[in-house]
Gaussian input, Z-matrix of N, CA and C with variables (Angstrom, degrees):
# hf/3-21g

backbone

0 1
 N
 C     1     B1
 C     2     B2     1     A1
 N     3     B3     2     A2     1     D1
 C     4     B4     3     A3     2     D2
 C     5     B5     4     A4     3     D3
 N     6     B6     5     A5     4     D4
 C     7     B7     6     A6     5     D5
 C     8     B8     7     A7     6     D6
 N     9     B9     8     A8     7     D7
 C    10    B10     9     A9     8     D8
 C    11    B11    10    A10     9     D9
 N    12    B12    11    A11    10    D10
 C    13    B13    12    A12    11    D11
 C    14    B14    13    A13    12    D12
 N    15    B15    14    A14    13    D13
 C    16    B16    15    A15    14    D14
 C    17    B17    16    A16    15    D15
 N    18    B18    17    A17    16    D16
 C    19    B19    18    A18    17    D17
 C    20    B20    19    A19    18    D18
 N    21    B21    20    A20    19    D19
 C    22    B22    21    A21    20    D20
 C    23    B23    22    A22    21    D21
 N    24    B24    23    A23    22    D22
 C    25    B25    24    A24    23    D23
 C    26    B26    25    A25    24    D24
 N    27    B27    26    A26    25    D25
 C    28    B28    27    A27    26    D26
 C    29    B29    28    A28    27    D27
 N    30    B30    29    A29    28    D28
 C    31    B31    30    A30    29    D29
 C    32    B32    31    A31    30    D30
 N    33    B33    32    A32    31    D31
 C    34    B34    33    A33    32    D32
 C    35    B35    34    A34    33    D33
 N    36    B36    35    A35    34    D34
 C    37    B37    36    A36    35    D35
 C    38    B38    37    A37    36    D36
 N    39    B39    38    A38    37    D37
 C    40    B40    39    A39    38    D38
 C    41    B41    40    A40    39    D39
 N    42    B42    41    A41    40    D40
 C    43    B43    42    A42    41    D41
 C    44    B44    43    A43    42    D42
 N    45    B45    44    A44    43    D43
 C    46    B46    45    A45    44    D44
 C    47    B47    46    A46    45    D45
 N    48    B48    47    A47    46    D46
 C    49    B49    48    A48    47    D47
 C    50    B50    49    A49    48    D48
 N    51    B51    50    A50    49    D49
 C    52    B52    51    A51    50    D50
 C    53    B53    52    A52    51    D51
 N    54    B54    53    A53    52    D52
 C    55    B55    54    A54    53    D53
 C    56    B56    55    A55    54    D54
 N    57    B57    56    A56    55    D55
 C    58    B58    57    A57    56    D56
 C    59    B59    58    A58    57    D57
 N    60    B60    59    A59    58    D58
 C    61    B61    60    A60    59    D59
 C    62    B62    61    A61    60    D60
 N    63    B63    62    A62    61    D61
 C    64    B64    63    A63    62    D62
 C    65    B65    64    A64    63    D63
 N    66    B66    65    A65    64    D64
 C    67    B67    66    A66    65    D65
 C    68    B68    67    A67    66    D66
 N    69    B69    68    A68    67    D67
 C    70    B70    69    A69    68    D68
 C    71    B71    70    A70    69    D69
 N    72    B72    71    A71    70    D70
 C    73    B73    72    A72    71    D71
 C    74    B74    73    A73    72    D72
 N    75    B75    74    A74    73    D73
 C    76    B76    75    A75    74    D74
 C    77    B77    76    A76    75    D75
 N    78    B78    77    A77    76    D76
 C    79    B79    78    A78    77    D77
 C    80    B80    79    A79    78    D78
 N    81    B81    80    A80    79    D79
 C    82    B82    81    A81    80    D80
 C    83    B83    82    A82    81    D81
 N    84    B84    83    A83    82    D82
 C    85    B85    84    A84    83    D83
 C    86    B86    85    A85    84    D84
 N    87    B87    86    A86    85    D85
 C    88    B88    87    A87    86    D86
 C    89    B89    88    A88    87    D87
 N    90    B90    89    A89    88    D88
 C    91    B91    90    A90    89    D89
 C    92    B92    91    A91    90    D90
 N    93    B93    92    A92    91    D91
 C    94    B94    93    A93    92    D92
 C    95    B95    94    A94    93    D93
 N    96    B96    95    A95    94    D94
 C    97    B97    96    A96    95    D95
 C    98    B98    97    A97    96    D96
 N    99    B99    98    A98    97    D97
 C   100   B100    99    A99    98    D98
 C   101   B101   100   A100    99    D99
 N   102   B102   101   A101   100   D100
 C   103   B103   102   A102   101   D101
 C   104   B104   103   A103   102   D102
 N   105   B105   104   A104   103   D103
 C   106   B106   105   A105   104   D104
 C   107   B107   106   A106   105   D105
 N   108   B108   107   A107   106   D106
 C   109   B109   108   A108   107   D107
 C   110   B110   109   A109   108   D108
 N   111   B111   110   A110   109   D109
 C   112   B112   111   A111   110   D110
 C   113   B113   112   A112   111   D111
 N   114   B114   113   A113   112   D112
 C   115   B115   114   A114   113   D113
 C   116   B116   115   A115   114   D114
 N   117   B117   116   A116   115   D115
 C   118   B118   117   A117   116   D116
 C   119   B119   118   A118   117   D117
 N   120   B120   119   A119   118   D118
 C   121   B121   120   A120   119   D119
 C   122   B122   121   A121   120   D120
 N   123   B123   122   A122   121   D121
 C   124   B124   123   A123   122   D122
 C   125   B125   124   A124   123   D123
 N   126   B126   125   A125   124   D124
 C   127   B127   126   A126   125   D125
 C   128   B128   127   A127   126   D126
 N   129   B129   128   A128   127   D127
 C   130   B130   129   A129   128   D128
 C   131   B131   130   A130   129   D129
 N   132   B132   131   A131   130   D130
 C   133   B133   132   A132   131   D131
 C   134   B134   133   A133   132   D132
 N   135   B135   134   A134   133   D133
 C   136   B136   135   A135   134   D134
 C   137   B137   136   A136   135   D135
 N   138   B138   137   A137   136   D136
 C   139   B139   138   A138   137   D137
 C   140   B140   139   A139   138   D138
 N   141   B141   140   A140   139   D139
 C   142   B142   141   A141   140   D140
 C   143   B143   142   A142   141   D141
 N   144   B144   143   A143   142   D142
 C   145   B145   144   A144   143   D143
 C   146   B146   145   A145   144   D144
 N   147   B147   146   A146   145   D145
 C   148   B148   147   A147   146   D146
 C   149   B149   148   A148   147   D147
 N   150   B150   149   A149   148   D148
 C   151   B151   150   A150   149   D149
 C   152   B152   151   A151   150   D150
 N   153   B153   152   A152   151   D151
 C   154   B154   153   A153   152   D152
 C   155   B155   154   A154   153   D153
 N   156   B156   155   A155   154   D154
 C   157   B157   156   A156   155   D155
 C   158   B158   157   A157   156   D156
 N   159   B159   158   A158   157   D157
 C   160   B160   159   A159   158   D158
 C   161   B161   160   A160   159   D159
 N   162   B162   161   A161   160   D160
 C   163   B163   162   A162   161   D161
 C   164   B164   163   A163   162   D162
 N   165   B165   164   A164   163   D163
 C   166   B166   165   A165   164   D164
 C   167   B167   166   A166   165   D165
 N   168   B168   167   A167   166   D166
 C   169   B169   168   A168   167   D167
 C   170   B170   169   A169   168   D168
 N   171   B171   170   A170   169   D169
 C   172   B172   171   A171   170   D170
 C   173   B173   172   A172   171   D171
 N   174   B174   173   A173   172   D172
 C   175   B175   174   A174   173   D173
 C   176   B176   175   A175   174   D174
 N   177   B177   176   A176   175   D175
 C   178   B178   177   A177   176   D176
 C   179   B179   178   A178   177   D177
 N   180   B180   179   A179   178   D178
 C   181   B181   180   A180   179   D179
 C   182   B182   181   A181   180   D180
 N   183   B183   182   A182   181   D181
 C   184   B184   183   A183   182   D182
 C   185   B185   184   A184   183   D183
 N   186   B186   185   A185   184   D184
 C   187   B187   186   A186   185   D185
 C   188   B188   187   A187   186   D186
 N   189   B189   188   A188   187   D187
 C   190   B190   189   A189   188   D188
 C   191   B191   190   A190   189   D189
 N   192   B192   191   A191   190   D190
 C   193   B193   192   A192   191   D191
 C   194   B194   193   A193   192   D192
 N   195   B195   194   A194   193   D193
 C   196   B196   195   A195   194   D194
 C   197   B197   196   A196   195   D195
 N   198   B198   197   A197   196   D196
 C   199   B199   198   A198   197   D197
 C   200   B200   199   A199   198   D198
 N   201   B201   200   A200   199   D199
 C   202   B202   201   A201   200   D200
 C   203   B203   202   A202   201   D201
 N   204   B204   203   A203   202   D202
 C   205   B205   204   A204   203   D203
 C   206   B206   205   A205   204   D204
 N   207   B207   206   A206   205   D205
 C   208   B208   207   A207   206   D206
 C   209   B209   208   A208   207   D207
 N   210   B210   209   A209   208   D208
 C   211   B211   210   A210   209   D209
 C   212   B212   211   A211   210   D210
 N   213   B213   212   A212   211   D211
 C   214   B214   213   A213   212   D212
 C   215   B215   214   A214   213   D213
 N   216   B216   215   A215   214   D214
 C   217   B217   216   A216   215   D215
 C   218   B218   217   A217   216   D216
 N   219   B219   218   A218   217   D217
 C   220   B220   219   A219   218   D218
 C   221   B221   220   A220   219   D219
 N   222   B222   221   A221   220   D220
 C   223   B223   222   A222   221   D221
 C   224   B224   223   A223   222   D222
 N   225   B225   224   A224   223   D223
 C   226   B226   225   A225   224   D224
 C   227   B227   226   A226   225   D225
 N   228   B228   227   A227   226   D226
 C   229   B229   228   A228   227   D227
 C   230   B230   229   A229   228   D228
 N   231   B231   230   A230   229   D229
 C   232   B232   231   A231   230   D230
 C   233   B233   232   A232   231   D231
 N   234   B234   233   A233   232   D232
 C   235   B235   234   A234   233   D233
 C   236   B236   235   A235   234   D234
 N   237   B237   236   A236   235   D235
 C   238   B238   237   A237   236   D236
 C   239   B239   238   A238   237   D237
 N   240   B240   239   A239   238   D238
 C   241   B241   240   A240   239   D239
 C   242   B242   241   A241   240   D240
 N   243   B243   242   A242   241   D241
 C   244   B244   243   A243   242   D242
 C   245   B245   244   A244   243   D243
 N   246   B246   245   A245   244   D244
 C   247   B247   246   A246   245   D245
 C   248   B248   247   A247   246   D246
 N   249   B249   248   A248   247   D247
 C   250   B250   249   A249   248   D248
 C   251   B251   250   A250   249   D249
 N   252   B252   251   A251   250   D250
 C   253   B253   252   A252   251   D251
 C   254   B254   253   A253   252   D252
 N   255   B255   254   A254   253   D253
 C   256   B256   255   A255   254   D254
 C   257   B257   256   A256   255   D255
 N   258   B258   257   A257   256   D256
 C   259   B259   258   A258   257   D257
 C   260   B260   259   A259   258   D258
 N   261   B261   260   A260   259   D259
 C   262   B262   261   A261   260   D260
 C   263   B263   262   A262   261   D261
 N   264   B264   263   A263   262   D262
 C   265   B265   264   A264   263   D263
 C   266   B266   265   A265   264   D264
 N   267   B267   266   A266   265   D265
 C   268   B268   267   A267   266   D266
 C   269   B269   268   A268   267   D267
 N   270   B270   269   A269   268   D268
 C   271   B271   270   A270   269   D269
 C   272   B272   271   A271   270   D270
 N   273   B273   272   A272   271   D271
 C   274   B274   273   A273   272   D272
 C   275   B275   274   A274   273   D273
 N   276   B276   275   A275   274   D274
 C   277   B277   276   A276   275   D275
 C   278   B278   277   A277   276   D276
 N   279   B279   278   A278   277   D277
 C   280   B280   279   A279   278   D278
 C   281   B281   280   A280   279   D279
 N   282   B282   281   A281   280   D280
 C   283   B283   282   A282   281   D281
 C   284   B284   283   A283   282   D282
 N   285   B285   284   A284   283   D283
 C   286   B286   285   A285   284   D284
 C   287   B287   286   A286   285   D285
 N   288   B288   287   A287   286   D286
 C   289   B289   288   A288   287   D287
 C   290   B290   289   A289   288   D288
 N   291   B291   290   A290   289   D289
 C   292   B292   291   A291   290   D290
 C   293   B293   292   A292   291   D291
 N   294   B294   293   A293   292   D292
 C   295   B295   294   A294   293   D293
 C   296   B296   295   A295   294   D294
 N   297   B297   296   A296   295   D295
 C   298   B298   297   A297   296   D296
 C   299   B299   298   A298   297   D297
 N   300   B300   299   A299   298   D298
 C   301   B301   300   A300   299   D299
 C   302   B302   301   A301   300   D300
 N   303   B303   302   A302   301   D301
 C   304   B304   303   A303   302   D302
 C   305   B305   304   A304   303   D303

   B1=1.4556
   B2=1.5230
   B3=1.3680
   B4=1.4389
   B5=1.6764
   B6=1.3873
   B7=1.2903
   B8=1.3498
   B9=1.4371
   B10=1.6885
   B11=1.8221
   B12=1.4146
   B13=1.4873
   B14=1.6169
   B15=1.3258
   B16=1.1831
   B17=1.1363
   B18=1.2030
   B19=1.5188
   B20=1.3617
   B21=1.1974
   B22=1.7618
   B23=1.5189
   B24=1.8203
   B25=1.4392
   B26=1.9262
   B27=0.9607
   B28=1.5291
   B29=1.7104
   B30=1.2433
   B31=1.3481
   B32=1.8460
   B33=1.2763
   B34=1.8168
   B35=1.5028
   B36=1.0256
   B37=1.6852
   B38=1.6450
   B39=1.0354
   B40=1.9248
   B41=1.4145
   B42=1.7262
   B43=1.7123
   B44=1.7277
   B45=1.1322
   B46=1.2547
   B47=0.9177
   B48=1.3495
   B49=1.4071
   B50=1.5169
   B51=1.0088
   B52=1.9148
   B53=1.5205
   B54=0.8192
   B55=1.6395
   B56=1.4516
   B57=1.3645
   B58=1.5912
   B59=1.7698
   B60=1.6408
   B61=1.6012
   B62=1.6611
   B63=0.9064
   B64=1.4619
   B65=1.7495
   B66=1.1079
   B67=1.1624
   B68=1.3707
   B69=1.1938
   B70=1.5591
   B71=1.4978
   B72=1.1674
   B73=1.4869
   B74=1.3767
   B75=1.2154
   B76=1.2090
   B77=1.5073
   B78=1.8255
   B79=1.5417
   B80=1.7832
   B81=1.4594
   B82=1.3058
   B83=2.0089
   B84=1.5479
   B85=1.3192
   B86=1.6977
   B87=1.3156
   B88=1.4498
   B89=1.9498
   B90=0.9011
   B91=1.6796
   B92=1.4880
   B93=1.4418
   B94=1.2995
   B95=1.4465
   B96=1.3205
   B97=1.2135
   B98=1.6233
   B99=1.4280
   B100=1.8740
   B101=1.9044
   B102=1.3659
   B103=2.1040
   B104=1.5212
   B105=1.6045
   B106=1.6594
   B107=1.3574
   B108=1.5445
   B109=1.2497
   B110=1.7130
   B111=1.1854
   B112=1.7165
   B113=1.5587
   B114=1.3616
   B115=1.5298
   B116=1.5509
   B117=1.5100
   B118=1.6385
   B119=1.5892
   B120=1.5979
   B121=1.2671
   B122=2.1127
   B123=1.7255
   B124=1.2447
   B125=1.8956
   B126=1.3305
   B127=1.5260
   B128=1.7630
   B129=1.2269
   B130=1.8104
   B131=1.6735
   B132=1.6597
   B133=1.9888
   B134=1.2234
   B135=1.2965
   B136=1.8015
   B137=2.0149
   B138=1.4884
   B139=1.6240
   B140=1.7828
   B141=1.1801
   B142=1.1916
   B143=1.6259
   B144=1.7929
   B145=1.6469
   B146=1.4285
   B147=1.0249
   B148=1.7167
   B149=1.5221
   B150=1.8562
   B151=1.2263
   B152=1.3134
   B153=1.1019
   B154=1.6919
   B155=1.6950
   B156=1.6436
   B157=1.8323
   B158=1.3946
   B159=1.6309
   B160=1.5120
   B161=1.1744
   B162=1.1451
   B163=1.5433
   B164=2.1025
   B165=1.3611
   B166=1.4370
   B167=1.7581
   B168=1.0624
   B169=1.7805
   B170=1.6962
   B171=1.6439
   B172=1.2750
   B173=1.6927
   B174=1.5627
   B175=1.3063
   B176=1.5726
   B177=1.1929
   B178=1.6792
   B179=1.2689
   B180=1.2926
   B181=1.8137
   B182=1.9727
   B183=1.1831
   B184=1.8807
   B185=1.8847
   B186=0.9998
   B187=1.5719
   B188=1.4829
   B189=1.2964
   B190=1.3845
   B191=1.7941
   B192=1.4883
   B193=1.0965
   B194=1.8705
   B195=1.6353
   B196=1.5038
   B197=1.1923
   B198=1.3613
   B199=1.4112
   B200=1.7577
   B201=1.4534
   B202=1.7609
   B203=1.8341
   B204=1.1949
   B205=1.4255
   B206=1.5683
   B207=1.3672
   B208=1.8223
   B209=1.8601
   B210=1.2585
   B211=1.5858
   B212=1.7531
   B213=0.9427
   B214=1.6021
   B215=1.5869
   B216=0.9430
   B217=1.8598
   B218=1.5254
   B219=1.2872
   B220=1.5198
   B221=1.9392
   B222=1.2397
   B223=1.6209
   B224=1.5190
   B225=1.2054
   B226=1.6062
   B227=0.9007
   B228=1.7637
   B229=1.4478
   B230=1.6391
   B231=1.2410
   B232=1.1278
   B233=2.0931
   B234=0.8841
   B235=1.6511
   B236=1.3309
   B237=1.8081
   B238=1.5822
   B239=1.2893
   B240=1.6977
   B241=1.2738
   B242=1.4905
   B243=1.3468
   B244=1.4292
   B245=1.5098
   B246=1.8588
   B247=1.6105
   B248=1.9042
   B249=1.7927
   B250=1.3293
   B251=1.4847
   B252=1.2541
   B253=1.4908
   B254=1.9464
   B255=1.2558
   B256=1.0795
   B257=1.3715
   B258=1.2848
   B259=1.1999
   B260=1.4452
   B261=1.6448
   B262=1.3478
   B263=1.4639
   B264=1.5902
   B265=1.7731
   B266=1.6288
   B267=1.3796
   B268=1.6794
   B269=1.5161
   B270=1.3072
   B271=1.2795
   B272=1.7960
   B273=1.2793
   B274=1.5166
   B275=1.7405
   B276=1.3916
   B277=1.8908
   B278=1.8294
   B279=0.8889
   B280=1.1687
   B281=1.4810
   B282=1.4227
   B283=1.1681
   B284=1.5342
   B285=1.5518
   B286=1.2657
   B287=1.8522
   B288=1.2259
   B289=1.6256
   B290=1.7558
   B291=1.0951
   B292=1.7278
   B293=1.1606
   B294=1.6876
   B295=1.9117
   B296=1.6297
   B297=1.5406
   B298=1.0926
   B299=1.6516
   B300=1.1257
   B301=1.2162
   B302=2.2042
   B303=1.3883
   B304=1.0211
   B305=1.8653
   A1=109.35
   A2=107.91
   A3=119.95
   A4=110.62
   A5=144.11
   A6=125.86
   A7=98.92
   A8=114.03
   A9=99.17
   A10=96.32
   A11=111.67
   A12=127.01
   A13=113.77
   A14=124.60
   A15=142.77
   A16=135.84
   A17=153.39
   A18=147.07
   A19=115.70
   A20=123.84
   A21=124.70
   A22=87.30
   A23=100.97
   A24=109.93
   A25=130.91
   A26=106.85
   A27=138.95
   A28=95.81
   A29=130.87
   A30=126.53
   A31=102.54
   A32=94.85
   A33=102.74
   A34=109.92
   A35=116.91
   A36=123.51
   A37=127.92
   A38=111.39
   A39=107.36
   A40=110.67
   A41=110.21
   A42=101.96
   A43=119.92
   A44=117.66
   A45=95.32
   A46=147.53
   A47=150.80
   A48=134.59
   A49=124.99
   A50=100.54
   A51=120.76
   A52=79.82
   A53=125.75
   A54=116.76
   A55=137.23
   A56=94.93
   A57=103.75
   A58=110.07
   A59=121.97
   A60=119.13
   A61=119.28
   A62=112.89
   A63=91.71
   A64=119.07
   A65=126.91
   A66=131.74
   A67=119.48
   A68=130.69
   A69=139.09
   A70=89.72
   A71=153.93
   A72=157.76
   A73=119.55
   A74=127.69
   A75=140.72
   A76=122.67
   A77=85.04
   A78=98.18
   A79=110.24
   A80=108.78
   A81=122.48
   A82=86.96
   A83=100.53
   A84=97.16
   A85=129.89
   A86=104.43
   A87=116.65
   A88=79.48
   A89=126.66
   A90=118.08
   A91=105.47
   A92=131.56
   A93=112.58
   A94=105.91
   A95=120.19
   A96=130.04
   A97=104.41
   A98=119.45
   A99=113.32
   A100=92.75
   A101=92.01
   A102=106.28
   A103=97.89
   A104=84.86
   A105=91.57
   A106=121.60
   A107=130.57
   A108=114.12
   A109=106.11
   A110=93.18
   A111=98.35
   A112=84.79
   A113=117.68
   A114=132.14
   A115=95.07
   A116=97.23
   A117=103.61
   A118=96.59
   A119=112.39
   A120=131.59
   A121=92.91
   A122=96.53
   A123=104.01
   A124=87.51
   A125=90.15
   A126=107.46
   A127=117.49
   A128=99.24
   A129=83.80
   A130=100.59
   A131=101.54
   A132=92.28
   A133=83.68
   A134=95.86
   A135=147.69
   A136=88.19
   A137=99.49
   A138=104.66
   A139=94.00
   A140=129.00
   A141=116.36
   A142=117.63
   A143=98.88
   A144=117.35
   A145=114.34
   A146=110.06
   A147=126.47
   A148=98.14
   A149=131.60
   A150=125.05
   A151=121.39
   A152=122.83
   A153=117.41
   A154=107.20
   A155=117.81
   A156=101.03
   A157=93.27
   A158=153.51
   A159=129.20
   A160=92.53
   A161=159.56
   A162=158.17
   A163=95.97
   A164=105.82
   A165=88.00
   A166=107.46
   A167=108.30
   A168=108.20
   A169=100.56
   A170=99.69
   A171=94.04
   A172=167.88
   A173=93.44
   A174=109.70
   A175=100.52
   A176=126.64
   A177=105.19
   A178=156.71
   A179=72.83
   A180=109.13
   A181=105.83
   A182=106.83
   A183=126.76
   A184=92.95
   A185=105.36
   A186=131.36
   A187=91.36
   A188=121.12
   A189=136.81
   A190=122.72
   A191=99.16
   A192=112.68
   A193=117.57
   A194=95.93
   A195=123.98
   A196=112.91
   A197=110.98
   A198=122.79
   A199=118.77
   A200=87.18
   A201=110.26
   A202=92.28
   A203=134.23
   A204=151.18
   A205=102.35
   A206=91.23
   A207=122.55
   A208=87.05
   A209=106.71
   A210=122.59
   A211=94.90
   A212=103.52
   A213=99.09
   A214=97.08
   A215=133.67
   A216=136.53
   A217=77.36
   A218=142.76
   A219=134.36
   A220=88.87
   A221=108.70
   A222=103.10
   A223=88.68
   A224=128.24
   A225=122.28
   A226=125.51
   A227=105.73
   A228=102.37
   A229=114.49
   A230=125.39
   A231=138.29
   A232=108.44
   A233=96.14
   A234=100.33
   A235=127.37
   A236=101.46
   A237=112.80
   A238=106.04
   A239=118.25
   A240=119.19
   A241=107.94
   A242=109.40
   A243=103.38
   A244=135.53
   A245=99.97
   A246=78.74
   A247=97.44
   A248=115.01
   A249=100.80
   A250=126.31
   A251=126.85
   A252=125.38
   A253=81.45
   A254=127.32
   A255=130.05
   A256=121.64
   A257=124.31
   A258=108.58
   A259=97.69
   A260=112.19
   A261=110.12
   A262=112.27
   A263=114.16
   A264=106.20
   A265=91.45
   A266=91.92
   A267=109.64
   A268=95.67
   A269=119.16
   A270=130.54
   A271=96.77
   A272=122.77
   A273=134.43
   A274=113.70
   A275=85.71
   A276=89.70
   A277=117.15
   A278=120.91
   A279=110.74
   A280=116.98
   A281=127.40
   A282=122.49
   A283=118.86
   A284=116.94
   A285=111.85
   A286=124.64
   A287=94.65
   A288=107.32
   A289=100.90
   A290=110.67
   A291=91.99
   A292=135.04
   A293=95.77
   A294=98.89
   A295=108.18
   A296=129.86
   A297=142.24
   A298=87.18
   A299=125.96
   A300=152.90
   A301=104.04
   A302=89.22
   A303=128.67
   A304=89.51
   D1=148.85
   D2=-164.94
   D3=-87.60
   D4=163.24
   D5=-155.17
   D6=-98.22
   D7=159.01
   D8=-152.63
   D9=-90.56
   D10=137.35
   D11=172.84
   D12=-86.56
   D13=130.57
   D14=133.29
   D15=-52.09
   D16=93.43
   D17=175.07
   D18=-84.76
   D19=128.19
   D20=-161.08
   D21=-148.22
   D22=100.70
   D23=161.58
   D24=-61.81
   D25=179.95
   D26=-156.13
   D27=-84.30
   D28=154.41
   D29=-164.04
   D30=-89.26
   D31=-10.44
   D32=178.61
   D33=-84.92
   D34=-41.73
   D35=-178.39
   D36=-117.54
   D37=158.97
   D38=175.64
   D39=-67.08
   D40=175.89
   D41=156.20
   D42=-63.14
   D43=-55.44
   D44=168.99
   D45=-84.39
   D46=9.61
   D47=79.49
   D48=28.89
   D49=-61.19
   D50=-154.71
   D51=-96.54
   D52=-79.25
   D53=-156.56
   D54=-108.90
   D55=19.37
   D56=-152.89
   D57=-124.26
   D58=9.45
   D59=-146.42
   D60=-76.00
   D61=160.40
   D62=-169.37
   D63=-73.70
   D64=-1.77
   D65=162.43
   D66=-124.28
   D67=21.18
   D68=-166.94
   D69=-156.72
   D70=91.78
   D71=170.08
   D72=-114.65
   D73=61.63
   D74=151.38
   D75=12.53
   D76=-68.28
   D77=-161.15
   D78=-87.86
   D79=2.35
   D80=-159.46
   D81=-99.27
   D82=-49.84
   D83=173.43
   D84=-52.19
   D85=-8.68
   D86=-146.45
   D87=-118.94
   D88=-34.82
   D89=169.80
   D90=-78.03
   D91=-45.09
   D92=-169.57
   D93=-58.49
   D94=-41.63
   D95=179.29
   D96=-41.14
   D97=-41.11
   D98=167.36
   D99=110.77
   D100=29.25
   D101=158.56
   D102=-111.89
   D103=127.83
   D104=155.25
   D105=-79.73
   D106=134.75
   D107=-168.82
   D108=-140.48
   D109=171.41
   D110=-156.58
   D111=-143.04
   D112=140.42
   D113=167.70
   D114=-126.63
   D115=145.47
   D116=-176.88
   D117=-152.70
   D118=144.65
   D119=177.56
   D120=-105.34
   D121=132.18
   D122=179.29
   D123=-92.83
   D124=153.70
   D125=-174.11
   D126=-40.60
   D127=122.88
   D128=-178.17
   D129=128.61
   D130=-30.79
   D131=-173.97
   D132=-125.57
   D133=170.45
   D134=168.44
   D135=56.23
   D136=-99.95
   D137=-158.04
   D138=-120.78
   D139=12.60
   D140=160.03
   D141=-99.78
   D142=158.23
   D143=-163.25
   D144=-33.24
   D145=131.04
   D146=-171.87
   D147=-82.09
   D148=120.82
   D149=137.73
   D150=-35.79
   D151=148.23
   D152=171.21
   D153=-78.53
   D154=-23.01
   D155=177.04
   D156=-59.49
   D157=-0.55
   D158=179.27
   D159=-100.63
   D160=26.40
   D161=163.08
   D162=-93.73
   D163=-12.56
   D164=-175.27
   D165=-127.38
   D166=169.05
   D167=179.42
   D168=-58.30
   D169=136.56
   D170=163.59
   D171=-58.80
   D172=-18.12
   D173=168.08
   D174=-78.84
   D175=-25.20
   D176=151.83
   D177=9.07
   D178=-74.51
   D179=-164.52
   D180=-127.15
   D181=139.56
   D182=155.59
   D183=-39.23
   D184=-178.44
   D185=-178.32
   D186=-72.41
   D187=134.63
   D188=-175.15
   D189=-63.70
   D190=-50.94
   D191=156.06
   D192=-137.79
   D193=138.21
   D194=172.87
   D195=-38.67
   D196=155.87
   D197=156.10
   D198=-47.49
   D199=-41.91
   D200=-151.82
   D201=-89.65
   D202=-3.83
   D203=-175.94
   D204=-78.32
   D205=-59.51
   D206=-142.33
   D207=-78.82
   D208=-31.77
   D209=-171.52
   D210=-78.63
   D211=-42.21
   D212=-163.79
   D213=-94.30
   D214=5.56
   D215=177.53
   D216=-99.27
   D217=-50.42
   D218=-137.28
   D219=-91.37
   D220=-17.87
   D221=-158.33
   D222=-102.67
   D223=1.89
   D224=165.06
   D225=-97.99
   D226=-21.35
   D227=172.76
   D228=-88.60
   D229=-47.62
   D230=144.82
   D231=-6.55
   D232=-70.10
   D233=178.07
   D234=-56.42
   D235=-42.78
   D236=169.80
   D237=-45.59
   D238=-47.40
   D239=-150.66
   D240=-83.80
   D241=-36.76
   D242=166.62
   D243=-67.37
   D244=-3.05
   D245=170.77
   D246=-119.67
   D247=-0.18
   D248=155.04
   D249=-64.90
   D250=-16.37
   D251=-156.83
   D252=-107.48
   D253=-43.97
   D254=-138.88
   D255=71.64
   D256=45.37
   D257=-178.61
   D258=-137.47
   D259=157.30
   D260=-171.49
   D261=-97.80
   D262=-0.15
   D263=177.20
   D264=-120.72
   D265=168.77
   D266=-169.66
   D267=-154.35
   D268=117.68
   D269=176.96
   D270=-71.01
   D271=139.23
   D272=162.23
   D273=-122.87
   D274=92.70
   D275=170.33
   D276=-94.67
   D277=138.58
   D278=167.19
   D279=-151.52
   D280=-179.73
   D281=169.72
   D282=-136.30
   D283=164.18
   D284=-164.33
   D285=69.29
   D286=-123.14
   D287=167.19
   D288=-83.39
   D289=-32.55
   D290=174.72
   D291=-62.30
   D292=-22.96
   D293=168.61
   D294=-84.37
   D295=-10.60
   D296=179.94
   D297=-70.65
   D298=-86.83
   D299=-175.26
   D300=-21.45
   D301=-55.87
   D302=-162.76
   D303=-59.89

């Protein structure tokens, strides 16, 4: 078995979005290959928990979510995966701000 991958989207779009399309599947390519893989939206995109500064217009509010947020959403999922797979490394690919993130 292949070492399990993380996908950590772009600050414009979710993970699936980013890696998941129905004729362009990234992350689908990346399992046949024999990686377990996990796509995750850091708080704020696609279907994960909404801050309340996105309930308001943006010049509002500072940046919705932190650096130090986006790090700690990535270090939970990251962990899940290391003790679902049992394994102690976890590949983190991402793009954009996700390789920032990443």
């Amino acid at each position: 078995k292949g070492v399990p991958l993380l996908l950590v989207h772009d600050a414009g779009a979710g993970g699936l979005v980013s890696f998941d399309l129905p004729n362009a599947s990234v992350a689908a390519d990346f399992a046949r290959a024999g990686h377990p893989v996990t796509i995750m939206s850091v708080r704020g995109w696609e279907h994960s928990t909404k801050p309340a500064a996105l309930e308001q217009p943006a010049p509002a509010n500072a940046p919705a979510v932190s650096l130090d947020e986006a790090l700690r959403d990535i270090d939970a999922v990251v962990a899940h995966m290391r003790a679902k797979y049992g394994r102690a490394r976890v590949a983190v690919i991402g793009w954009g701000t996700g390789a920032t993130w990443g």
